[in-house]
Steps between C-alpha positions, in 0.01 A plus 500: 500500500577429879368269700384562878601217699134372532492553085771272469427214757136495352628500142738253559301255645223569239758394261586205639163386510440603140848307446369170647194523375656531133737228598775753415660456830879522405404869355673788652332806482612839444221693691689844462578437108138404406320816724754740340452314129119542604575881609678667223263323225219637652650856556619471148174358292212471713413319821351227318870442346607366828345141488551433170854613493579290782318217343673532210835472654389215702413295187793611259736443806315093531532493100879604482594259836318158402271335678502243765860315483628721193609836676699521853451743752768705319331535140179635653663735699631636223210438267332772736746735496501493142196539456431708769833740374279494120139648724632756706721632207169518314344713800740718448490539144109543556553806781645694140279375241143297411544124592451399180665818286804303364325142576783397704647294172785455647414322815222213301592208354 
């Protein structure tokens, strides 16, 4: 999904607010990543799909990096595109079949 210029100012200083207020402030946000994530899972499933999945991401991403002092900058960059990578291949598996028809096995625990 692309941003307007007056999108993307807003957005980002939304986020940095958001950011500050969560005391997250060394996060970098992929604004582009998490629309498109957002995008294609609700194309895919259903519109409602689109906060959860990013949710989801968002907290399997915190789980795999650590918390506080445990994970660098580094490890949760690429604890979200792992698990970013894991959601959208699921929206596409869901534009060809049910959600739920082969219960994603393979992509749980």
């Amino acid at each position: 999904m692309a941003l307007n210029d007056d999108e993307a100012q807003v957005l980002e200083l939304w986020t940095h607010r958001l950011t500050q207020a969560l005391q997250i402030l060394d996060l970098k946000v992929d604004p582009e990543l998490i629309l498109d994530l957002a995008r294609k899972s609700a194309d895919s499933v259903t519109h409602a799909a689109a906060p959860i999945t990013t949710f989801l991401v968002g907290y399997a991403a915190g789980l795999e990096a650590g918390t506080g002092s445990a994970g660098s900058k580094a490890a949760s960059a690429a604890s979200i595109t792992k698990a970013a990578d894991v959601a959208l291949q699921l929206c596409e598996d869901a534009r060809h079949q049910e959600p739920g028809a082969q219960g994603w096995t393979h992509s749980a625990q």
